[in-house]
C-alpha positions as CSV (number, residue, x, y, z in Angstrom):
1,X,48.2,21.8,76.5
2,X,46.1,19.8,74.0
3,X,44.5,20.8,71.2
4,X,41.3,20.8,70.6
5,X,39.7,19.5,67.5
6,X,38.2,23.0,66.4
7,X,42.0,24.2,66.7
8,X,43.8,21.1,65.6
9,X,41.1,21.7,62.1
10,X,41.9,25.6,61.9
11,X,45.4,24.8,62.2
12,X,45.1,22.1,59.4
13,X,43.8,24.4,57.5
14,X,46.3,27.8,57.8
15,X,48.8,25.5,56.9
16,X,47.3,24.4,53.5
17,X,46.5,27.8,52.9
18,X,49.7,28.6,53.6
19,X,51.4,25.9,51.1
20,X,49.3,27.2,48.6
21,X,47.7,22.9,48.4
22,X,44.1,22.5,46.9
23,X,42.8,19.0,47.7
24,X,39.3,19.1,46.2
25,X,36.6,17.5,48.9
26,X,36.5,13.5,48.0
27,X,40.0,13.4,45.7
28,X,43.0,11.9,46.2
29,X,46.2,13.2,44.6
30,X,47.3,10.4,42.2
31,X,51.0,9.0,42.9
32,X,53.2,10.0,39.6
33,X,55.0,7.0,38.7
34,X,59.4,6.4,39.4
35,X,59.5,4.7,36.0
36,X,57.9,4.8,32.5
37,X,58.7,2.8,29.6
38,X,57.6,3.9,25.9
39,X,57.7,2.4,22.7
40,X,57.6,4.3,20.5
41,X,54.9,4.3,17.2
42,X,55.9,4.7,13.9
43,X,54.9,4.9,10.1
44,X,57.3,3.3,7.1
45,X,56.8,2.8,4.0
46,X,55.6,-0.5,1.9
47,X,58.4,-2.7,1.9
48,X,61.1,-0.3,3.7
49,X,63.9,-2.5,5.2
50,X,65.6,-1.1,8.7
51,X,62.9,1.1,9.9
52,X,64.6,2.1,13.3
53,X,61.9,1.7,16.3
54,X,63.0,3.8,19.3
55,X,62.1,3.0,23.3
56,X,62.2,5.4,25.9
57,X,63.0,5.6,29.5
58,X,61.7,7.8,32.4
59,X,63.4,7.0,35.8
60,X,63.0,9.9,38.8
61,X,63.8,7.4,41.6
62,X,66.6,5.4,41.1
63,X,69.6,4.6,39.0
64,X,69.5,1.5,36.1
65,X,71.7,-1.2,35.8
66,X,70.1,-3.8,33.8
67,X,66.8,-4.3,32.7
68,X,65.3,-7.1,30.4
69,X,62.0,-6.5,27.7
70,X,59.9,-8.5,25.7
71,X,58.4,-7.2,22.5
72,X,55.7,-8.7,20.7
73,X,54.1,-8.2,18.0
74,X,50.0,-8.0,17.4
75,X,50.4,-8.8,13.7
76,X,52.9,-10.7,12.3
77,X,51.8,-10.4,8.6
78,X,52.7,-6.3,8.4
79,X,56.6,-6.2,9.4
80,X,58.8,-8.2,11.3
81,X,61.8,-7.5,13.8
82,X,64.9,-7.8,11.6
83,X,66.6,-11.0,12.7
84,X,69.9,-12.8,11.9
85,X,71.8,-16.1,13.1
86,X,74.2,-16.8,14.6
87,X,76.1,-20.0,16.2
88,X,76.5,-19.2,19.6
89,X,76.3,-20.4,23.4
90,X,73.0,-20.4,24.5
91,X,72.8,-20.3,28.6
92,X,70.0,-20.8,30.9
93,X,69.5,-20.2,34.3
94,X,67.4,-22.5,36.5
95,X,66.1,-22.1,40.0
96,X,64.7,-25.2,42.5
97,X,65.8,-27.9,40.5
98,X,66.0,-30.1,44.3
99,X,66.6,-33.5,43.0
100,X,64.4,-34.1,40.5
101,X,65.7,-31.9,37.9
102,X,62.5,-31.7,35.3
103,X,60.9,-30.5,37.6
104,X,63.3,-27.2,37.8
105,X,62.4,-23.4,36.6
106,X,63.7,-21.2,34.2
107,X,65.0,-17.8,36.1
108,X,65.2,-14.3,33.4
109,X,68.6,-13.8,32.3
110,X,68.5,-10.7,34.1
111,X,67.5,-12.1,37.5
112,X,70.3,-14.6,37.2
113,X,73.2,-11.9,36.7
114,X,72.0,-9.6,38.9
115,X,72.0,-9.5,42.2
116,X,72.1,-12.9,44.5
117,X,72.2,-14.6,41.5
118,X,68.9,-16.8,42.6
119,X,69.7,-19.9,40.7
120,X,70.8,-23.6,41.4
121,X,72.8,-24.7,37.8
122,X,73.0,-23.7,34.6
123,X,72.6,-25.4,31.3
124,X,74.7,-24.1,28.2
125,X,74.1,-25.5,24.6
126,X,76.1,-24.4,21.4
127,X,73.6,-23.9,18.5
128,X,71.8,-21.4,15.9
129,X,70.7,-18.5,17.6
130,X,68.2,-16.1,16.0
131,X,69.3,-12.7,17.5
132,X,67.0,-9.6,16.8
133,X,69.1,-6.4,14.9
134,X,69.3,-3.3,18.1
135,X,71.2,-0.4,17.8
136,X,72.6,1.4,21.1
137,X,74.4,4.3,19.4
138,X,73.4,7.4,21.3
139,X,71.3,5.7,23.5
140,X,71.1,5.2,27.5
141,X,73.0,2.0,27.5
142,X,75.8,2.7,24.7
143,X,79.2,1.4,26.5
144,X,77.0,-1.5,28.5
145,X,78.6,-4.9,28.9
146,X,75.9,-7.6,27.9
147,X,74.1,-6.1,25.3
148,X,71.8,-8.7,23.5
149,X,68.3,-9.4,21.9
150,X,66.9,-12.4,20.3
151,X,63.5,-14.0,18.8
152,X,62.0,-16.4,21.4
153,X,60.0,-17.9,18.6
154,X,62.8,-17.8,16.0
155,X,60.5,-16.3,13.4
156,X,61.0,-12.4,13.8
157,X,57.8,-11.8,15.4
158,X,58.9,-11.0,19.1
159,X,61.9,-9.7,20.4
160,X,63.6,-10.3,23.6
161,X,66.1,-7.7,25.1
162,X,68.5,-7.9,28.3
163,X,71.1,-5.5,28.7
164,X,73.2,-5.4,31.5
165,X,75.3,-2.7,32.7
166,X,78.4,-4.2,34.6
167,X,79.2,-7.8,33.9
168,X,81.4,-9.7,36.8
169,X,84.7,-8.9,35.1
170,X,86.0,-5.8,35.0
171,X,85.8,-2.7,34.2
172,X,83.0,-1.9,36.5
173,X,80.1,0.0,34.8
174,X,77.4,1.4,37.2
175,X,74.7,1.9,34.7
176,X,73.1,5.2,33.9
177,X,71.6,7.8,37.2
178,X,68.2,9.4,37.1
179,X,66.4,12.0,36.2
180,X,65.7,11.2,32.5
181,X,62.8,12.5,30.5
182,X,62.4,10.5,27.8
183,X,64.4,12.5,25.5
184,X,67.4,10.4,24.6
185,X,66.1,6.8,23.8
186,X,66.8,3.7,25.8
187,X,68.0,1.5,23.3
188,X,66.6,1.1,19.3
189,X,65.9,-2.4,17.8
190,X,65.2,-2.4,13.8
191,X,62.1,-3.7,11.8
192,X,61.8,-5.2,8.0
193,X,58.1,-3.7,6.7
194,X,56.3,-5.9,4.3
195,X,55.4,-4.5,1.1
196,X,51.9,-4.9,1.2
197,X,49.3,-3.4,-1.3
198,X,47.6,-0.4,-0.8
199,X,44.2,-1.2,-0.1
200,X,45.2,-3.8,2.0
201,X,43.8,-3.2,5.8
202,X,44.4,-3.3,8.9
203,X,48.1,-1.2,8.0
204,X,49.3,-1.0,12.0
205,X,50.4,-3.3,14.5
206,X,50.7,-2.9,17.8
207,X,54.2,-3.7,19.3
208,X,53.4,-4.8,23.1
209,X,55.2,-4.9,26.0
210,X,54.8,-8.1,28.2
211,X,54.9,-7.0,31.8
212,X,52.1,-9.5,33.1
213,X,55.2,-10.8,35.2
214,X,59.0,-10.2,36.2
215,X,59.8,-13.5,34.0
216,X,60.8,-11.6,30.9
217,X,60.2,-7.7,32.5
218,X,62.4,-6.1,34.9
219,X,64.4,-3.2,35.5
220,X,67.2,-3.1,38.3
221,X,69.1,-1.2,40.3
222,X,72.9,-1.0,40.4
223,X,72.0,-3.0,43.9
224,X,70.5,-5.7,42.0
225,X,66.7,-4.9,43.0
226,X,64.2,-5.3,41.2
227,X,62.1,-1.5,40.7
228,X,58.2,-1.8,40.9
229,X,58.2,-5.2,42.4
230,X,55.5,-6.2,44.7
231,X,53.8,-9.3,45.9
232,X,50.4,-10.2,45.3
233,X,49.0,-13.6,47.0
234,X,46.7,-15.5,44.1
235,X,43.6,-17.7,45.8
236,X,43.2,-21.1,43.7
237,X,40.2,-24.0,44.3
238,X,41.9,-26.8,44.2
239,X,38.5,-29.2,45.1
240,X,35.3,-29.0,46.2
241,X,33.5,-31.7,47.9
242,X,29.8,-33.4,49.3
243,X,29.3,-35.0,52.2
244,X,27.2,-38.3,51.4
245,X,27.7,-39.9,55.0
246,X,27.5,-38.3,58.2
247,X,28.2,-39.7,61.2
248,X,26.8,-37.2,63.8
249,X,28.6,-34.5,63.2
250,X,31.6,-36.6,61.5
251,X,31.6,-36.7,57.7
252,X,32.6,-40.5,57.0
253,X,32.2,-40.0,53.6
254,X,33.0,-37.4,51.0
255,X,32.7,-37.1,47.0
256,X,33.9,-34.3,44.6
257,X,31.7,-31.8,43.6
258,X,31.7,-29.9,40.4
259,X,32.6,-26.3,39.9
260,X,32.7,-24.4,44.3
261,X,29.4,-25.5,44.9
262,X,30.5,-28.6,47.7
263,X,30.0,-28.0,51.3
264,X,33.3,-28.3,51.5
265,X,36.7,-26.7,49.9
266,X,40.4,-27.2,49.7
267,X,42.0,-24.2,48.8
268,X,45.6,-23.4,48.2
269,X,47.3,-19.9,47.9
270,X,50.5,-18.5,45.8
271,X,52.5,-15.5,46.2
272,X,53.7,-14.2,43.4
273,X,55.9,-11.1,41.9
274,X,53.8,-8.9,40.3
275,X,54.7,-5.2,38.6
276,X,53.8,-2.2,40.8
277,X,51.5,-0.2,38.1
278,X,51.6,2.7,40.1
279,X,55.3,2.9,40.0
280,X,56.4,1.6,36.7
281,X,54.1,2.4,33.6
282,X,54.5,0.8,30.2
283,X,52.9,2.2,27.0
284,X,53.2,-0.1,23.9
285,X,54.1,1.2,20.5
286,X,52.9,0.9,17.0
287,X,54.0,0.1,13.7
288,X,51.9,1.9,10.7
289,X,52.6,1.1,6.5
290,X,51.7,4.1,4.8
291,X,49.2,4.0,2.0
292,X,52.2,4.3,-0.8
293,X,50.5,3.5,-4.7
294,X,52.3,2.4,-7.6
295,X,51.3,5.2,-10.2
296,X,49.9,3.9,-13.2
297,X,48.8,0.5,-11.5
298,X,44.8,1.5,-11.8
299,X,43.5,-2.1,-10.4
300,X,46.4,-1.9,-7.2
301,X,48.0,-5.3,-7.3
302,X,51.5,-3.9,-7.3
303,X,52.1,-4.3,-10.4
304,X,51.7,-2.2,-13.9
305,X,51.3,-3.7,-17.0
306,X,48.3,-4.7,-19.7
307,X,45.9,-5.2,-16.6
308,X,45.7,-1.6,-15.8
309,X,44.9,-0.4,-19.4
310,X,41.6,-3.0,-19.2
311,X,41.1,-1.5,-16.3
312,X,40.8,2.1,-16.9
313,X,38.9,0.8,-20.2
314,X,36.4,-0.8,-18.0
315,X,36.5,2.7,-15.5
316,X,36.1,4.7,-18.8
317,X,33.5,3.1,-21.0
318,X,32.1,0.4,-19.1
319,X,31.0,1.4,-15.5
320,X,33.7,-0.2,-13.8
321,X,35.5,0.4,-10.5
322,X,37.7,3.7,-10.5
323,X,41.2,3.2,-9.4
324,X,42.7,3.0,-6.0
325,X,43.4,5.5,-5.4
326,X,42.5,8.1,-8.2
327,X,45.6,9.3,-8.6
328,X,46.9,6.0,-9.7
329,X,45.3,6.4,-12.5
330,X,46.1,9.9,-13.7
331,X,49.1,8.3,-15.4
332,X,50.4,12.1,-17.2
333,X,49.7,13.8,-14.2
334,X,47.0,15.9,-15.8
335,X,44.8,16.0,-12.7
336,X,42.0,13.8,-14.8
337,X,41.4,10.2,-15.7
338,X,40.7,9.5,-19.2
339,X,41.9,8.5,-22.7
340,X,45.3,9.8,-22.6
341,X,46.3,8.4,-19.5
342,X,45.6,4.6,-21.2
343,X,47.5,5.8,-23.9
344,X,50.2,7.0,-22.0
345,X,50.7,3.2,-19.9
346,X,50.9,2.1,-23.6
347,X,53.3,4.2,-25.3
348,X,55.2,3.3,-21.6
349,X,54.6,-0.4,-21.8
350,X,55.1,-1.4,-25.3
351,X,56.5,1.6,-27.1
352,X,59.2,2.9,-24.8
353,X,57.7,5.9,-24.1
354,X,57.7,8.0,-20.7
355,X,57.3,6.6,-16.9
356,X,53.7,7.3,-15.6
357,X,53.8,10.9,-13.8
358,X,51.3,10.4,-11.1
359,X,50.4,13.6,-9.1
């Protein structure tokens, strides 16, 4: 017997009750994400060499077996990723290269060894490499077979990571399964701070994750898939044109016209690989210097010496700037700037006398 809609609503509705679900009228119930990559933010000090930077991993769906990320960095004059060289072999995997080989497309290192390895040749060169410093010691992919990050641009300022579980020889390694909560981290990668001045500003950058596309972002499955992947089909002009002849209703005649405003356009459509945002989330990280003085250097330029006594003269007895911060120049740690603390850089400068005691 069917059921009414009355019923079929009543029925609908016991059922929710029963469940104990509350769908307020006009919401939907958001879709948590399979996967969530973090970055995590951090403060060092001026000039502190090694600052560890840790990233994160949340995966509830499916198992990793490889995964490739590019970090880059907002401001390049605060710290850069700790870099080394190293002569090496330096492969690259192209896809479509047909017979005219220019014309041929770089495939991610990661695309290339896993899965149906989607590439028609390789080219290998022997030269200097600039590899970034990681660390995978008590992290997600310790005991992973490729393991390997590098600067792009060669300067320090981005950092490009593909680690792979299983290579083709073996043993076999099958990655790492799922849940994880973000507790252990993925893999670390190490930072060189610049010893900037204390007033100086701004004192963070931002380390971004690029994920506009799969070219340097990805994260597989042991099956060689990539998670989060969907395809998205672009709409590009390529000309618009006026008709300046008609013949009936045959244009004989046509010219370009500027911008889409022709009575006519050519249009041309792309499909490409785009990241699923409801699936895979990625938060970017941060970098901050901490405001660290030099105490007894009054004027902050890093350095102490005969400067800073003119300049606590000038603070004392001629309306000048105070010192930045204060406590800089509190040189015997007496909780007040005056007198004694300029004698106290001079007995330490030119008589051998005690260290400044800033507190």
């Amino acid at each position: 017997m069917p059921l009414s809609r009355i019923s079929f609503q009543i029925r609908c509705l016991i059922t929710l009750l029963i469940l104990g679900v509350t769908l307020p009228a006009g919401t939907v119930a958001a879709q948590d994400p399979e996967l969530v990559v973090t970055v995590d933010s951090v403060v060092a000090d001026p000039g502190e060499q090694g600052v560890i930077i840790p990233i994160y991993l949340e995966n509830y769906a499916d198992s990793i077996a490889g995964f490739e990320l590019w970090l880059i960095l907002d401001r390049p004059d605060i710290f850069e990723f700790e870099t080394y060289a190293e002569v090496g072999a330096d492969t690259t995997f192209w896809t479509s290269a047909g017979q005219n080989q220019s014309e041929a497309v770089e495939v991610s290192r990661l695309t290339a060894k896993m899965g149906s390895q989607e590439y028609d040749r390789v080219t290998v060169k022997t030269g200097e490499i600039t590899k970034v410093r990681i660390d995978t010691a008590g992290t997600l992919v310790s005991g992973w077979q490729i393991i390997q990050a590098r600067s792009l641009g060669g300067a320090g300022y981005d950092a490009l990571i593909v680690c792979i579980a299983n290579d083709i020889p073996e043993p076999f390694n099958p990655g790492f399964g799922y849940p994880n909560y973000g507790d252990v981290p993925l893999i670390k990668i190490y930072a060189d701070v610049y010893d900037i001045l204390y007033a100086q500003e701004p004192r963070t950058a931002r380390i971004m994750v690029n994920d506009d596309s799969f070219e340097h972002f990805g994260f597989s499955d042991p099956q060689g898939q990539l998670i989060g992947l969907k395809y998205d089909t672009l709409v590009d002009t390529i000309a618009c044109y006026n008709c300046v002849l008609w013949d009936g209703d045959i244009c004989v005649f046509w010219e370009p016209a500027p911008g889409t405003t022709g009575d006519s356009c050519v249009y041309d459509s792309t499909v490409m690989a785009v990241l699923d945002t409801t699936i895979v989330e990625v938060n970017d990280g941060a970098l901050t210097i901490a405001e660290v003085f030099i105490c007894g250097d009054a004027n902050c330029d890093g350095n102490m010496n005969i400067l800073d006594i003119t300049y606590l003269v000038d603070y004392l007895y001629r309306e000048g700037p105070p010192p930045l911060p204060n406590e800089a120049g509190d040189a015997d740690g007496s909780g007040e700037t005056n007198i004694l603390d300029i004698t106290n850089l001079i007995n330490y400068l030119y008589k051998e006398g005690p260290a400044p005691i800033c507190e």
